[in-house]
Residue frames relative to the residue before (quaternion, step in Angstrom):
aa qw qx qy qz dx dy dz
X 1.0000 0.0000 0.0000 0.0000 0.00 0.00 0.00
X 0.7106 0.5494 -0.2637 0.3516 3.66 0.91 -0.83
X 0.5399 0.5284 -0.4391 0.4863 3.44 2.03 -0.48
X 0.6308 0.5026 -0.4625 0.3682 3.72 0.86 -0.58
X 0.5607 0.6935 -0.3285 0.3109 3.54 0.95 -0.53
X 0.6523 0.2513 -0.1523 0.6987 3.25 0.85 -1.01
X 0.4073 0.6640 -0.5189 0.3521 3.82 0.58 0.04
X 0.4346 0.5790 -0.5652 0.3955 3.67 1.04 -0.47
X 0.8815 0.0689 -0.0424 0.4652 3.80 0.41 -1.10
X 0.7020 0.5818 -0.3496 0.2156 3.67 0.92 0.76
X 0.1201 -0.7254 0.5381 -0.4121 3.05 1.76 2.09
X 0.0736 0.7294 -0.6791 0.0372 4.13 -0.47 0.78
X 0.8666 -0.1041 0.0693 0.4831 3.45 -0.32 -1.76
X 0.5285 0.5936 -0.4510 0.4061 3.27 0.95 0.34
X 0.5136 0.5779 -0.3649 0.5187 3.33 1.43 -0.80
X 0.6147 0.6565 -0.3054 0.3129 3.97 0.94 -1.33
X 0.8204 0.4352 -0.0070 0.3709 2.87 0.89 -1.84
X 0.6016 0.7047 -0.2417 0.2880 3.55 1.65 -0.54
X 0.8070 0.2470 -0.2902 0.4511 3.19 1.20 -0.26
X 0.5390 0.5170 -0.5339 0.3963 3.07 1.13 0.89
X 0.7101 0.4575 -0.3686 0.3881 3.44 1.23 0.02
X 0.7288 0.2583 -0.4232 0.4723 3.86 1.21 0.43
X 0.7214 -0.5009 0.2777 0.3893 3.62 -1.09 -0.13
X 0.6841 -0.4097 0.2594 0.5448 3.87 -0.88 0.32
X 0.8429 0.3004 -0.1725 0.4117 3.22 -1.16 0.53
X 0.7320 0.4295 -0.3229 0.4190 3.79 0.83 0.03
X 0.3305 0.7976 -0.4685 0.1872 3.15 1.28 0.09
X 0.5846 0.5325 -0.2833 0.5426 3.73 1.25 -1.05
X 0.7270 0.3855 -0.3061 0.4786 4.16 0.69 -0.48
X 0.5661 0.5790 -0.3681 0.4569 3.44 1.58 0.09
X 0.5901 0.6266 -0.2885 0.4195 3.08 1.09 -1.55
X 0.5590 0.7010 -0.3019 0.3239 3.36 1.12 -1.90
X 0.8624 0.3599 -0.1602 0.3179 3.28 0.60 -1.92
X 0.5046 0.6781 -0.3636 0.3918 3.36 1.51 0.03
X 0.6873 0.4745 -0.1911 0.5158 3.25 1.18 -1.27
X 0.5214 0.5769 -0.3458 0.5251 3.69 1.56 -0.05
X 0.5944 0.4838 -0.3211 0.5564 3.80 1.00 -1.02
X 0.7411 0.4904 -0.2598 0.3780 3.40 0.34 -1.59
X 0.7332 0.4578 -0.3257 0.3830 3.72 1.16 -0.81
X 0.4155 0.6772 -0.3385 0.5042 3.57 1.59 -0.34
X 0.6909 0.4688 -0.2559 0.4871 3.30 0.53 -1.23
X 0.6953 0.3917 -0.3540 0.4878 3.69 0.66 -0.56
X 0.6130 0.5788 -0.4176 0.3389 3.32 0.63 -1.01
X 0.6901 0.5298 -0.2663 0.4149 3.50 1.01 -1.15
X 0.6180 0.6358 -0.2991 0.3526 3.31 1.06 -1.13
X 0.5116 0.7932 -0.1370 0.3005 3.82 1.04 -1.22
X 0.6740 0.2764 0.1183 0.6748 2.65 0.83 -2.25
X 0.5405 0.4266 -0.4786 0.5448 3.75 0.43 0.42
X 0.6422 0.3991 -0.3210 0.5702 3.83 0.35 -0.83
X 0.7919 0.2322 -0.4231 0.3741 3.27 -0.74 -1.21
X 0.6844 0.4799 -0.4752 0.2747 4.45 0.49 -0.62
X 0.5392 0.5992 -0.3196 0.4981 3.46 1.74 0.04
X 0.5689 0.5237 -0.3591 0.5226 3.58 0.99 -0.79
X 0.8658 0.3180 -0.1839 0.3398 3.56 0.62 -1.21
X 0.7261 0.3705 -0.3512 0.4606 3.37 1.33 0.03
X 0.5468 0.3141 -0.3381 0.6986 3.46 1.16 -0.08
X 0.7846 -0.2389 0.4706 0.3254 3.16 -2.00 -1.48
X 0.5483 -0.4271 0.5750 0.4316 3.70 -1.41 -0.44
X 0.6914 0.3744 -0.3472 0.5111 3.59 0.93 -1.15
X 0.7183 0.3723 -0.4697 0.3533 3.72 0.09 0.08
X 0.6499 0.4185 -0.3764 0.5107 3.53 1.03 0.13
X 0.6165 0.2608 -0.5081 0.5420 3.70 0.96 0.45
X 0.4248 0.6611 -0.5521 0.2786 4.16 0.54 0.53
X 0.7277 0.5313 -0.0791 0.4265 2.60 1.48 -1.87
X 0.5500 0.5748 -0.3379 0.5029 3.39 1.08 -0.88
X 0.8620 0.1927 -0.3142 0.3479 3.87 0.41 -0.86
X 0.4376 0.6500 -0.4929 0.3784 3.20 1.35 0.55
X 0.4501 0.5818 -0.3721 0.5660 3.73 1.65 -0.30
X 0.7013 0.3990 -0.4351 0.3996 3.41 0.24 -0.87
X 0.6174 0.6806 -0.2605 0.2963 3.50 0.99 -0.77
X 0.7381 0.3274 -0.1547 0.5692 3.29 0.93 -1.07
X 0.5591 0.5212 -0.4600 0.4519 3.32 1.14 -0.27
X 0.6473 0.4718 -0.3353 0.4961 4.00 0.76 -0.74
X 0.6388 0.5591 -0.2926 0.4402 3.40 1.17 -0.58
X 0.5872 0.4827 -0.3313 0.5590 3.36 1.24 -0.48
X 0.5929 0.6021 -0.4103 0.3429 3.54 0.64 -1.37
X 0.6396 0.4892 -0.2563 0.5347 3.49 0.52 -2.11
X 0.8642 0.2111 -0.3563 0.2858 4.16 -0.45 -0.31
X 0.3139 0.6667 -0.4176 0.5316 3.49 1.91 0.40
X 0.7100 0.4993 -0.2945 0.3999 3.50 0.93 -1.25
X 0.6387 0.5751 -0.2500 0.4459 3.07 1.10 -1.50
X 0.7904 0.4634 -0.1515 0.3708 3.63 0.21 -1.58
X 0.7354 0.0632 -0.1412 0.6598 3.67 0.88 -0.37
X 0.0383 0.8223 -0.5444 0.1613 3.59 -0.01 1.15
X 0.1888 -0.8170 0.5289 0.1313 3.98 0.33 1.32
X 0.7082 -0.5621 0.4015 0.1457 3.31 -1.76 0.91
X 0.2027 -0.8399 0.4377 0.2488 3.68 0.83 0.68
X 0.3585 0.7830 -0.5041 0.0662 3.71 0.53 0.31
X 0.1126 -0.8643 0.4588 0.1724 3.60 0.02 0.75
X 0.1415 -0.7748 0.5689 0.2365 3.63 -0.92 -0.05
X 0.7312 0.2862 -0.2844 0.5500 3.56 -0.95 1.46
X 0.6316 -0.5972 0.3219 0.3753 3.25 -0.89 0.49
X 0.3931 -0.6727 0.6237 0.0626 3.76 -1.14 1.27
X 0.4586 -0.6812 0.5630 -0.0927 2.44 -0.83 2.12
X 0.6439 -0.5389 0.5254 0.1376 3.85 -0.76 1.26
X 0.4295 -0.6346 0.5723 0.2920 3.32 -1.58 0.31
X 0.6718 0.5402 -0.1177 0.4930 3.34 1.12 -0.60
X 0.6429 0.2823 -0.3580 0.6155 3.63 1.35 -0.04
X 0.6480 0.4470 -0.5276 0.3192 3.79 0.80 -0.17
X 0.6793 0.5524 -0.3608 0.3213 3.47 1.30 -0.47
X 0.2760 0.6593 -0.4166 0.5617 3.55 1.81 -0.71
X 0.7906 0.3954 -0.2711 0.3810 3.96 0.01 -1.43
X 0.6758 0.5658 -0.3510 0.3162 3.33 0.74 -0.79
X 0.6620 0.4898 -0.2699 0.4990 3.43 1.50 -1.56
X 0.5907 0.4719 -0.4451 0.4799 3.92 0.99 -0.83
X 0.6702 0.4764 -0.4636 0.3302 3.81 0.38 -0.86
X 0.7299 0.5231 -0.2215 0.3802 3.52 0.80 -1.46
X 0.4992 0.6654 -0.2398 0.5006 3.33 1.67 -0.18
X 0.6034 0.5822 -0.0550 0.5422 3.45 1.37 -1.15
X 0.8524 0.3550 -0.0706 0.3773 2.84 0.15 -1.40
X 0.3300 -0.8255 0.3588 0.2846 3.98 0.90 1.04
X 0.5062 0.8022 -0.1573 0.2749 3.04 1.15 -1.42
X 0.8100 0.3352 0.0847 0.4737 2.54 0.09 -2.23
X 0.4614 0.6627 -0.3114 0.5010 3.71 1.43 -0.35
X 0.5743 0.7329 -0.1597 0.3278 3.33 0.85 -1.78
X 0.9173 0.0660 0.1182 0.3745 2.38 0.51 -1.93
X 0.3511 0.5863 -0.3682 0.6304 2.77 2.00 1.48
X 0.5037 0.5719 -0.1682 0.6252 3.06 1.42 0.22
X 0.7092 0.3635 -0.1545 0.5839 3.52 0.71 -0.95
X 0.4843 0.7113 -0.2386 0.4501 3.26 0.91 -0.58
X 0.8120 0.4480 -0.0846 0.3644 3.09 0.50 -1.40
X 0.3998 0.6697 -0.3389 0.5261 3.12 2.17 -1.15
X 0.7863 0.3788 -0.2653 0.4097 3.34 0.10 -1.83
X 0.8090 0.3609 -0.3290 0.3272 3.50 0.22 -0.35
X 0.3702 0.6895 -0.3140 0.5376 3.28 1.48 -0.04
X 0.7676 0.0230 -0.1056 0.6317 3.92 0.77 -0.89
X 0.5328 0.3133 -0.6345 0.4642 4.22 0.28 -0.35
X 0.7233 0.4246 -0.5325 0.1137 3.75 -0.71 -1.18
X 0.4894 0.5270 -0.3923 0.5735 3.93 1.19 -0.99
X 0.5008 0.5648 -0.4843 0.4423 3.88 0.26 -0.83
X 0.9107 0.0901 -0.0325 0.4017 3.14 -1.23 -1.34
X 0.8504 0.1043 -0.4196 0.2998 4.02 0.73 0.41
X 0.4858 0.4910 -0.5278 0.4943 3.31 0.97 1.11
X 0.7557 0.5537 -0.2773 0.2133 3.52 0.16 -2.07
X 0.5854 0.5028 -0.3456 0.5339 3.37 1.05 -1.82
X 0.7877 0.3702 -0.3330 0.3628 3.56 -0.81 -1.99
X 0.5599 0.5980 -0.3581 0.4480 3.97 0.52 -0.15
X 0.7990 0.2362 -0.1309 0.5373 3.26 0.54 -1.39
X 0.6268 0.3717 -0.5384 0.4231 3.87 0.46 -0.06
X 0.6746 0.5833 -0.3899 0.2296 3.83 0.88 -0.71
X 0.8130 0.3437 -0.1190 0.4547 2.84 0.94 -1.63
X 0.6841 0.4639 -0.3148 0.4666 3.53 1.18 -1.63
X 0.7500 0.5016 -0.1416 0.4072 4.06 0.52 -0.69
X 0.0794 0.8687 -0.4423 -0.2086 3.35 1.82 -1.22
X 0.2544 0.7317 -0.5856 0.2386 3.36 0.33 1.51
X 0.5012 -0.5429 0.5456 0.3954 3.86 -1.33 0.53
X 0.6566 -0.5931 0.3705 0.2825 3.26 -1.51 0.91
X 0.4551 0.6513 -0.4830 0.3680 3.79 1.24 0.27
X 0.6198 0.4966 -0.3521 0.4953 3.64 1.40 -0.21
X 0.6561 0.4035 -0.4147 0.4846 3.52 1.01 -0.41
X 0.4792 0.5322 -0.4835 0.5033 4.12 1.13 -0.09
X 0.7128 0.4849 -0.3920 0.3210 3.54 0.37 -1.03
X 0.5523 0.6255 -0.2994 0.4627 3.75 1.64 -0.98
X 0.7282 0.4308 -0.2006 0.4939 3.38 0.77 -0.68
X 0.5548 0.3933 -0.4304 0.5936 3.59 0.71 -0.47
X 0.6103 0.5090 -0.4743 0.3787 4.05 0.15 -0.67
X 0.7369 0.5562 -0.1553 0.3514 3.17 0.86 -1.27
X 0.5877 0.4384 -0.2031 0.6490 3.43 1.92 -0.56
X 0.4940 0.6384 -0.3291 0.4900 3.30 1.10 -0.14
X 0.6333 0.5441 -0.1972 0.5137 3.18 0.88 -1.49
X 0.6763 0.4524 -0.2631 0.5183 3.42 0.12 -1.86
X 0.7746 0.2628 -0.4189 0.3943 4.07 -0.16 -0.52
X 0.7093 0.4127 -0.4393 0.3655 3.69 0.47 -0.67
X 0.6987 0.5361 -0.3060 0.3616 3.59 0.86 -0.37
X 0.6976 0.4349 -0.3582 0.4426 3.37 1.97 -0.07
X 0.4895 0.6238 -0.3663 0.4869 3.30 1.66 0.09
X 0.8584 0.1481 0.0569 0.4878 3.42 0.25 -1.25
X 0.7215 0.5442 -0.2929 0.3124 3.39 0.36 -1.08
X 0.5855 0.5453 -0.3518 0.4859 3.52 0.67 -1.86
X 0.6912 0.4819 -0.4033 0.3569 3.80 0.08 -1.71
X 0.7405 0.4147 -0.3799 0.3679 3.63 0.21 -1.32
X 0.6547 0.5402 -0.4092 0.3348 3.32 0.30 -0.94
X 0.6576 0.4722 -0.3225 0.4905 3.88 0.95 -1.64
X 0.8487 0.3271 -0.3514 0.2218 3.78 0.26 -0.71
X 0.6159 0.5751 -0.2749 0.4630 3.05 2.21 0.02
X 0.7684 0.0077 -0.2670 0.5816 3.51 1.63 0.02
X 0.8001 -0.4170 0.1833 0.3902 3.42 0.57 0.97
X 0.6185 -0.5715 0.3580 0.4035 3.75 -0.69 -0.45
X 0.4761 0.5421 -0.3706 0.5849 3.34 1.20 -1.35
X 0.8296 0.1608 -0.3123 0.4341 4.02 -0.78 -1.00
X 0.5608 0.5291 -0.5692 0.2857 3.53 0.49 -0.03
X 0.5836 0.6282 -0.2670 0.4399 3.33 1.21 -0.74
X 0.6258 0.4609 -0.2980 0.5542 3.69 0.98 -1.00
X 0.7075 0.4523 -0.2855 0.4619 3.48 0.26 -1.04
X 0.6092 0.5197 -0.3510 0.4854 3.68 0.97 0.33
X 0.5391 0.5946 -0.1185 0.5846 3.06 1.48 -0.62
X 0.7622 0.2944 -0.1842 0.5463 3.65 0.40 -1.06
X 0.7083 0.4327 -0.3291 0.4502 3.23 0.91 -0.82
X 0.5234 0.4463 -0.4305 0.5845 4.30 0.86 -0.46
X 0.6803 0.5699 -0.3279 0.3239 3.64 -0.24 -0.71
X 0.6139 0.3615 -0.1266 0.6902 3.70 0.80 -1.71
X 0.6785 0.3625 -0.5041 0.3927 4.24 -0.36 -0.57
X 0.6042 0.6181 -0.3100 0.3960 3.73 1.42 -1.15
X 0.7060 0.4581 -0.2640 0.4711 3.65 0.68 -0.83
X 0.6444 0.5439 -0.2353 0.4833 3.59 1.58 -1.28
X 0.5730 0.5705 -0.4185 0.4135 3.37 1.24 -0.14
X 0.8291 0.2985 -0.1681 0.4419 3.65 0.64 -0.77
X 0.4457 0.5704 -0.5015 0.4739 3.79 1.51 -0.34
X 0.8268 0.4079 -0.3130 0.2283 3.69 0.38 -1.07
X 0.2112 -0.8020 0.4815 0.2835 3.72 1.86 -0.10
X 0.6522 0.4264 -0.5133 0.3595 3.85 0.63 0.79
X 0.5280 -0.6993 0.3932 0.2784 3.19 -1.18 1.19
X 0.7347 0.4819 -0.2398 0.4129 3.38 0.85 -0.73
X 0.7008 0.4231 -0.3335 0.4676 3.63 1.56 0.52
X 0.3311 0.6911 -0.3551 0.5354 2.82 2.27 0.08
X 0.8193 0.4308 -0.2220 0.3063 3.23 0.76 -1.27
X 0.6376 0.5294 -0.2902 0.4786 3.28 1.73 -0.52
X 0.6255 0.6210 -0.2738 0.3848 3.16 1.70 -0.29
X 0.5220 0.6830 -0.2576 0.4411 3.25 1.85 -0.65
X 0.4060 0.7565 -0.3018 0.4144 3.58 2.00 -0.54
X 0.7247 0.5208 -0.1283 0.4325 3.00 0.82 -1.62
X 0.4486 0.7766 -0.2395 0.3719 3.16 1.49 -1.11
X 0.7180 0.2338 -0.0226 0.6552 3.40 0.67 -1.93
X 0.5526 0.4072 -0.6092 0.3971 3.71 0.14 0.44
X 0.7826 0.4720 -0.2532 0.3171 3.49 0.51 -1.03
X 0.3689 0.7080 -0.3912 0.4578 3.40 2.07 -0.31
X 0.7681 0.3472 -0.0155 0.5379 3.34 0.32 -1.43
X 0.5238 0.4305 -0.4968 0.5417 3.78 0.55 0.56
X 0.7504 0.3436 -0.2270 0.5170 3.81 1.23 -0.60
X 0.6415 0.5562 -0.3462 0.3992 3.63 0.97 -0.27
X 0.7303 0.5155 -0.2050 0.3985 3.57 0.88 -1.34
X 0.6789 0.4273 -0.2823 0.5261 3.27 1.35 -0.86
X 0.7001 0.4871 -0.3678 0.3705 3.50 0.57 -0.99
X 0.5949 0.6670 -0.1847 0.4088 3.34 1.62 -0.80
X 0.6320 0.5830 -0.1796 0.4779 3.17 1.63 -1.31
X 0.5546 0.6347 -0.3459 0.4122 3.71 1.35 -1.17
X 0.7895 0.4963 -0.1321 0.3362 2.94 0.62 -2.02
X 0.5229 0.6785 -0.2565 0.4477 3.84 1.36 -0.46
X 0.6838 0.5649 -0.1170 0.4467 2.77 0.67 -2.43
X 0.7804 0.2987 -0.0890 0.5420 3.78 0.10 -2.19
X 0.7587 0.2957 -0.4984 0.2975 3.99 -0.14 -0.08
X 0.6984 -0.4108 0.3959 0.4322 3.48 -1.44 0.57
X 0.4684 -0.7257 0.4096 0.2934 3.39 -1.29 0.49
X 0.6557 0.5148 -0.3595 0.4193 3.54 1.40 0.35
X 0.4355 0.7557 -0.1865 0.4523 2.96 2.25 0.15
X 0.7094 0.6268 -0.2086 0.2455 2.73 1.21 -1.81
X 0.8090 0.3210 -0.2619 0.4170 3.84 0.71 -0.24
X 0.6624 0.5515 -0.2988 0.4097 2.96 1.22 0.40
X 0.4806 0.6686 -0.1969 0.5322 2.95 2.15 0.01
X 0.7913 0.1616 -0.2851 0.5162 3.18 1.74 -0.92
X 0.4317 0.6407 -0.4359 0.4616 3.19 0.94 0.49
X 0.6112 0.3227 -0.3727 0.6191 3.77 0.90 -0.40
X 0.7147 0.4365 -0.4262 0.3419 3.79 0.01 -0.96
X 0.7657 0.2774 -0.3862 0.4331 4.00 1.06 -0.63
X 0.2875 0.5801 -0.6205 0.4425 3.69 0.89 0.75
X 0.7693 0.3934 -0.2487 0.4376 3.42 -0.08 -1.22
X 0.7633 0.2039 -0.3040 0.5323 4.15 0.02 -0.29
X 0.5449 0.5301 -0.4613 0.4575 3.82 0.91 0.46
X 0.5529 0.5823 -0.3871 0.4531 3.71 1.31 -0.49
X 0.6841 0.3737 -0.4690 0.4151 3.58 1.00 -0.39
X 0.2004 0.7610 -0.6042 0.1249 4.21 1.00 -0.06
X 0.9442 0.2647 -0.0900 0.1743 3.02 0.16 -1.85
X 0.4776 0.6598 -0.3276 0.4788 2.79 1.94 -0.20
X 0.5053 0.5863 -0.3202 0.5462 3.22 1.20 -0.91
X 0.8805 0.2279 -0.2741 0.3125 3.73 -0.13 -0.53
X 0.4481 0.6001 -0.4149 0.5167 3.30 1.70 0.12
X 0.7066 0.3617 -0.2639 0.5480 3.63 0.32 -0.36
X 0.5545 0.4994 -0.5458 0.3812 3.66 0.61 -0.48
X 0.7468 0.5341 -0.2349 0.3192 3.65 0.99 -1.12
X 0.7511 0.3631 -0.3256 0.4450 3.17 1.30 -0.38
X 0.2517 0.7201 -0.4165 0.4946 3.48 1.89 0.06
X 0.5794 0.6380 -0.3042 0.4059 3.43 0.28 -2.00
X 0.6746 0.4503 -0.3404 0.4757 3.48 -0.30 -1.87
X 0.9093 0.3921 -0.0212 0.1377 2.68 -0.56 -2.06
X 0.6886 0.4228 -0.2187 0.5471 3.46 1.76 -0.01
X 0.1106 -0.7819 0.3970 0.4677 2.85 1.70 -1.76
X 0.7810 -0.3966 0.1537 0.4573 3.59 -1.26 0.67
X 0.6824 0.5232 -0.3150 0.4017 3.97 0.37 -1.47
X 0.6636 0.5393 -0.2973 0.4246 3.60 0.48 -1.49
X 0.5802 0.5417 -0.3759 0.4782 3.96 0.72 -1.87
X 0.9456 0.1970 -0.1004 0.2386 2.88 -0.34 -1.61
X 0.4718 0.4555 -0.5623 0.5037 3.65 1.17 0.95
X 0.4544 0.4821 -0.5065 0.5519 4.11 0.72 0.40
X 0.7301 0.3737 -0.4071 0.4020 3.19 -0.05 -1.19
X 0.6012 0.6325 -0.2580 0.4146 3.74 0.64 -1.27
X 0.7384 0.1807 -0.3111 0.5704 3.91 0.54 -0.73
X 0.5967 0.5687 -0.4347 0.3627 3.63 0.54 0.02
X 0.6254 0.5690 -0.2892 0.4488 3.27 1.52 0.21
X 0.5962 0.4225 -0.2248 0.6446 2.91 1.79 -0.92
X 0.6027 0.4520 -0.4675 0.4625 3.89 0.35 0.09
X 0.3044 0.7431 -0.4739 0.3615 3.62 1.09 0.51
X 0.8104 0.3706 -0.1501 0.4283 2.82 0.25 -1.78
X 0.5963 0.3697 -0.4426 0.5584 4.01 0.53 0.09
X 0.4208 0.7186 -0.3447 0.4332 3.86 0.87 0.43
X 0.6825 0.4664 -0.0304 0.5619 2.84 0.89 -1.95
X 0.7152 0.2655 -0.4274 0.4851 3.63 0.40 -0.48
X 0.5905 0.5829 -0.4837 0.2787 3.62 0.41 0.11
X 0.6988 0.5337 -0.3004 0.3695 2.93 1.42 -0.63
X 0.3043 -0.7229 0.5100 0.3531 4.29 0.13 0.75
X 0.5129 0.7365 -0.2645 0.3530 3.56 0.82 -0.87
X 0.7760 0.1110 0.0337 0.6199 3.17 0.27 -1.31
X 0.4915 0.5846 -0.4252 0.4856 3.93 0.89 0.30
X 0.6750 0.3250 -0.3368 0.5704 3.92 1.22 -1.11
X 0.5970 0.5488 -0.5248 0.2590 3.57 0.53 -1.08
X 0.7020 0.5738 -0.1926 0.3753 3.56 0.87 -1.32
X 0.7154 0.3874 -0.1761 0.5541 3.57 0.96 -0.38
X 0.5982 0.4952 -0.4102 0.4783 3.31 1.00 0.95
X 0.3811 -0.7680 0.4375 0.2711 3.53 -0.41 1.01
X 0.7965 -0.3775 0.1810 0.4363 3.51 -1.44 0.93
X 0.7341 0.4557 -0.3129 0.3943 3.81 0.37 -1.38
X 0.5945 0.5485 -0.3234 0.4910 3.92 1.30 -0.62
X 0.7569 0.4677 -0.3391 0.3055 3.32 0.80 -0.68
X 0.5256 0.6034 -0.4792 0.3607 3.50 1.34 -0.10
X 0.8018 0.2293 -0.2327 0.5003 3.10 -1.30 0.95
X 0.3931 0.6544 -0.5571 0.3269 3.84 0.79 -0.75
X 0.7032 0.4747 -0.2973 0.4379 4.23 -0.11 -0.90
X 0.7016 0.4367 -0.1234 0.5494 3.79 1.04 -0.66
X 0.5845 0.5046 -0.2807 0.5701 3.27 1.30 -0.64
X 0.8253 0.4877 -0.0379 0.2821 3.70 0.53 -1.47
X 0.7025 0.0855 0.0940 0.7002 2.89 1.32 -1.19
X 0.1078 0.7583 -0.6393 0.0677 4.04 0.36 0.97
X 0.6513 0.5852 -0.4462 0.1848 3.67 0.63 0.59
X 0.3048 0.7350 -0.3723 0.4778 2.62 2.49 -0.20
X 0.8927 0.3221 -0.0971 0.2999 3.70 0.11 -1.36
X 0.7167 0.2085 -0.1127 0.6559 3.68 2.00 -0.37
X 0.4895 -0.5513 0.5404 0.4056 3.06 -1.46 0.23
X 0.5650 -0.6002 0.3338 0.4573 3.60 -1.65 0.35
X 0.5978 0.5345 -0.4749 0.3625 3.00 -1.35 0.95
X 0.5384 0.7076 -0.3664 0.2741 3.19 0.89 -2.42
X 0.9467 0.1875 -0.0496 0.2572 3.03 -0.42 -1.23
X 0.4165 0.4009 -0.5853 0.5685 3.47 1.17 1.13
X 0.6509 0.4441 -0.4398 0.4309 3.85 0.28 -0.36
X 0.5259 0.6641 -0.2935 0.4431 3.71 0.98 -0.84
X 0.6270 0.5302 -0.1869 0.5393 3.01 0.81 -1.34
């Protein structure tokens, strides 16, 4: 659940590479099917932990877990080794240190993409404390339930995340556009957040956690889709790689205070703040013209749109009438 969290901005090279591998206009049914693969994978993951937590221990399910990490680096390192590509560049190679310089000047530039590097941060600042402090807190201690209820939250929530990247996300975007599909992700994550703890029942928590991953993926795919579609294609991973640096810096802050919030408020209060501060997003967003036009353009408008609009983000002045 926590990769979808910071998922708002952690689209690197797959984000890079997607719209040069499908035709115009499908980038948003590509995106779609990633966040489908990626939600399987969670769903499974959940219900693997919590049947370990509950038939063994916690400490056998963090043995096992880092023995995954293990073979998984172990794979990585002979993937590297075994298909190892020819580094031959053509044109002058660009530093680690001037693409990042680019990234902050681009994300600087680019209002938009600022915005909503900014917003970002909101959400991760209060979902990430959310789903790995608040919940596991309040089903253990406030509820005193066995961690098979906190699997069952998460499968809902993967539940969510797949039916809303098959079917849902699409109807909603083609029946009210992108811009409200986006808000309505917003209002809707926010209000299911607050409905989760006003109602003190686990089993509407858990249907409520549905909503949760519908509204995840009403904000990821699109916000994800903009940033693909409109940034240059030598741009494109360094844009999301700088933009989820920046709204990932609020993670930990975000869970240090959730805990001392917690104490000091207690679970219900914290996490109705956190909860309308999500939904006060979305009257945000229309303030913002920037990220209001980017969003209300359909998939074929958005190519190039970031290069078109703002070419100071991506050249020096001049560059790119002489280029040209």
């Amino acid at each position: 659940m926590l990769r979808v969290i910071t998922g708002i901005e952690n689209v690197l090279t797959d984000m890079g590479l997607i719209p040069d591998l499908v035709a115009e206009g499908e980038v948003t049914q590509a995106i779609s099917h990633r966040s489908t693969i990626n939600s399987l994978i969670m769903l499974i993951g959940p219900v693997i932990a919590a049947s370990l937590i509950s038939l063994f221990s916690a400490g056998v399910a963090l043995y096992i877990s880092a023995l995954v990490y293990a073979s998984s680096c172990i794979a990585f390192i002979i993937l590297w080794f075994k298909y190892d590509v020819d580094t031959v560049s053509t044109g002058k190679k660009e530093s680690w240190f001037y693409k990042t310089k680019g990234a902050f000047k681009a994300i600087y530039h680019v209002k938009s993409e600022l915005h909503i590097a900014l917003v970002s941060s909101v959400i991760n600042f209060t979902m990430f404390p959310f789903f790995s402090v608040t919940i596991p807190y309040w089903i253990s201690t406030e509820l005193k339930l066995p961690a098979t209820y906190l699997g069952a939250f998460e499968f809902s929530f993967a539940l969510g995340l797949i039916a809303s990247s098959l079917y849902i996300n699409a109807f909603v975007r083609a029946w009210a556009g992108r811009l409200k599909n986006v808000l309505s992700g917003f209002v809707l994550l926010g209000s299911s957040v607050m409905a989760i703890v006003l109602m003190g029942n686990i089993y509407m928590s858990i249907l409520l956690a549905f909503f949760c991953g519908m509204a995840f993926i009403f904000i990821n795919v699109n916000l994800s889709t903009l940033r693909s579609t409109a940034t240059p294609r030598n741009y494109r991973t360094r844009m999301s790689a700088m933009a989820g640096f920046l709204s990932s810096l609020a993670n930990p802050f975000g869970v240090a205070i959730a805990g001392w919030y917690i104490s000091l408020l207690g679970v219900v209060p914290f996490t109705v703040i956190s909860g309308a501060v999500v939904v006060l997003i979305a009257p945000v967003i229309l303030c913002s013209f920037h990220l209001r036009r980017a969003l209300s353009l359909d998939e074929v408008e958005m190519k190039g749109y970031y290069e078109k609009t703002y070419p100071d983000a991506f050249y020096k002045r001049g560059q790119q009438k002489q280029d040209a």
